[in-house]
C-alpha positions, 0 to 999 in steps of 0.5 A: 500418812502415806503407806510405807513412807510414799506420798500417795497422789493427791487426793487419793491412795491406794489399799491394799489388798482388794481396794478401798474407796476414799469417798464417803463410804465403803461397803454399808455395814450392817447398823449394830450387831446383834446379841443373843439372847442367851449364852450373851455373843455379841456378832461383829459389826457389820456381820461376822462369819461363823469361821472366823468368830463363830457363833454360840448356840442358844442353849447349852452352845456348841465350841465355834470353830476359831475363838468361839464362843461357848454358850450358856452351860456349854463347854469351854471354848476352845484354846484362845476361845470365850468362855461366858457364864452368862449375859454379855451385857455390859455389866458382865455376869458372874464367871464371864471371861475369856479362855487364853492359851488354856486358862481361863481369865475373869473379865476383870482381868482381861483387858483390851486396848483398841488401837487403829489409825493411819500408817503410823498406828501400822508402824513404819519403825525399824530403828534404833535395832537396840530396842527390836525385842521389845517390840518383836519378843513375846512376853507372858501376859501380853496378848493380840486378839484377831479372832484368837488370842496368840502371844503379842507382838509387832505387827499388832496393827498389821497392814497386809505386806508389812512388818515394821512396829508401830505403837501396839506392842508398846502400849501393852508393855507400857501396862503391864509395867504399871501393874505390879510384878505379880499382877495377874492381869492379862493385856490384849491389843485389838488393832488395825492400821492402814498406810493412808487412811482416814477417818472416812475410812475409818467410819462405821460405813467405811472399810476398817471399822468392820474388820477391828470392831468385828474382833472387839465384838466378839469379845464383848461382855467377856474382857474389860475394855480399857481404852480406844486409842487412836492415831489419825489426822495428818492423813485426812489434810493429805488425801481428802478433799478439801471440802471434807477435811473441815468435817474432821472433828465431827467424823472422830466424835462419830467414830468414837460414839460408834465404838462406844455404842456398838461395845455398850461402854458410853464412858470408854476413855480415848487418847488420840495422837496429836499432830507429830510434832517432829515432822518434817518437809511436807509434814511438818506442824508448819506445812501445808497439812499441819497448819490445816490440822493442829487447829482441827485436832485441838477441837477433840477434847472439847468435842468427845467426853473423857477423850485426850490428846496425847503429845508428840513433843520430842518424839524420835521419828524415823523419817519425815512423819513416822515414830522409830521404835523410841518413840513408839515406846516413849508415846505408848508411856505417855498413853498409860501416863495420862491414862492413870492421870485421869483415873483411867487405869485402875489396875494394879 
C-alpha cells in the first residue's frame, strides 16, 4: 500500500528514514540470535545492541541500561525491564517473566501479539473522530514493547512521521475484552509497519524483520507469545516485479517459519489479513492487483500450518484501500474471534 495514501511509482517506493532497497535483500542479517548459556536472553536477530536491549551477565547479571535483562541471581531489571529465573528456552522456567511498570508479571501472564506489515498495519485511520480514544487512550494492562514497555497505544506500529491508527491498539483491546473483568493478564503489542512494504522487505534478510523481531528476542522465554498477525499482499502486486509476485505464497511460509524458529514456537498461531475487500479504483478486489492477488493470498492456509485468513467483508475504509478506525476495531475483533475459534486463545 502506498504510504500515506500516495501511489508510490511503479515498481518502487520510498522508505523513510535512511532507505530501503526493494530487491531481494536489505542488509544480511545475522542467521539466529544467540542464547546465553545462563540467565536465558535471547539477542535480537540480526545482532542487538547493548543500548537498546542490553545484555545479561553470565553469572549473577548486571540490570541492561534500557529494558535489559537480569541475569541468573541478579537483580531485577529495571522498570519495563526483564526479569528471568532462569533458562529461556522455550518451555520457560520457574519465576521467568518480565517486570512492567514496577511489578513483575509471570510469563503466563504476559502475552505478546506480533503485528507488522504494509501502510494498513502502520494505520492511515483518522476517522470516525467518535472512536479516537479508544485507540489514543491508554488503559491498564495493555502495553507496547520497543525495548521497554510503556502504556499502549496508536501508533503501535509506527512508521517514522506518522500518527494515524492502525490495528494494534485494537487487537490488544479486543483481548483483553475477551478475558474477564478481573483477569490479571497483561497484553503487549510488538509491532511495526511500513507504507509500501513487502514481503521482500519483510524477509528475514530484508530491512523490518530486524527491527520487530530484535524487540520479540529480547523478550523471549519471558512472556507468552500469543500470535503473529500479518497484514500484507496488495503491496507485493503494486510494487514488485512481476516476476517476483508468483513467489508471494512461498515468502510468507518463510517469514512465518522464520518467526516461528528464531522465538522457538513451531506451532505459533497466524491470522493474516486478507485481501481488503472494500477497496476501490486501483485496489479494488476486481482491479489490476486484486485479481493478481486474492488467488495468492488464498494459497496461505493451505501453505503454513495453524495459519488463517482474516476477512475483509464489510470493513469500513478510510479511503481507497486503508481501514478507518470501525474497521480497525471491527477486523482486530475478528482476530480474537477466529483465534478463540481455533483453541488459540486459552486465557481468561
Amino acid at each position: 500500500m502506498a504510504s500515506g495514501g500516495q501511489t508510490a511509482a511503479s515498481g518502487g517506493r520510498t522508505a523513510s528514514g535512511g532507505g530501503q532497497t526493494a530487491a531481494s535483500g536489505g542488509q544480511t542479517v545475522a542467521t539466529g540470535g544467540r542464547t546465553a548459556s545462563s540467565g536465558g536472553q535471547t539477542t535480537a536477530s540480526g545482532g542487538q545492541t547493548a543500548a537498546t536491549g542490553g545484555r545479561t551477565a553470565s553469572s549473577g547479571g548486571q540490570t541492561a541500561t534500557s529494558g535489559g535483562v537480569s541475569g541468573t541471581a541478579g537483580k531485577s531489571a529495571a522498570t519495563g525491564g526483564i526479569s528471568t529465573g532462569g533458562s529461556s528456552g522455550g518451555g520457560g522456567a520457574s519465576g521467568a517473566g518480565v517486570t512492567i511498570n514496577g511489578k513483575f508479571v509471570p510469563k503466563d501472564k504476559a502475552v505478546v501479539f506480533i503485528h507488522f506489515g504494509h501502510s494498513n498495519m502502520r494505520g492511515a485511520a483518522t476517522t470516525p473522530t467518535s472512536l479516537t480514544s479508544y485507540f489514543y487512550d491508554t488503559v491498564d494492562g495493555l502495553w507496547s514493547y520497543k525495548g521497554s514497555f510503556t502504556l499502549a497505544k496508536e501508533p503501535t506500529a509506527p512508521q517514522a512521521g506518522y500518527t494515524s491508527a492502525g490495528p494494534g491498539m485494537a487487537i490488544l483491546h479486543s483481548a483483553q475484552g475477551a478475558v474477564a473483568a478481573t483477569s490479571d493478564v497483561q497484553f503487549i503489542s510488538v509491532g511495526y509497519g511500513e507504507g509500501s512494504a513487502t514481503t521482500v522487505d519483510y524477509q528475514k534478510s530484508g530491512t523490518y524483520y530486524p527491527i520487530f523481531m530484535g524487540w520479540a528476542g529480547q523478550l523471549k522465554g519471558n512472556v507468552t507469545f500469543g500470535a503473529i498477525v500479518i497484514m500484507l499482499g496488495v503491496t507485493d502486486g503494486e510494487h514488485l516485479a512481476s516476476n517476483l509476485v508468483p513467489g508471494f505464497p512461498a515468502r510468507v511460509a518463510q517469514i512465518v517459519s522464520d518467526i516461528r524458529s528464531d522465538l522457538g514456537e513451531p506451532n505459533l498461531p497466524g491470522l493474516f489479513c486478507n485481501y481488503e475487500q472494500n477497496a476501490t479504483g486501483q485496489y479494488a478486489i476486481t482491479g489490476a492487483y486484486g485479481t493478481v492477488m486474492v488467488p495468492l493470498i488464498n494459497q496461505l492456509p493451505g501453505l503454513i500450518s495453524n495459519l488463517v485468513l482474516v476477512p475483509t467483508d464489510g470493513i469500513e475504509m478510510q479511503d481507497n484501500h486503508h481501514f478507518d478506525l470501525q474497521g480497525h476495531k471491527d477486523w482486530a475483533g475478528r482476530v480474537i474471534s477466529l483465534m478463540q475459534s481455533n483453541n488459540w486463545f486459552p486465557w481468561k
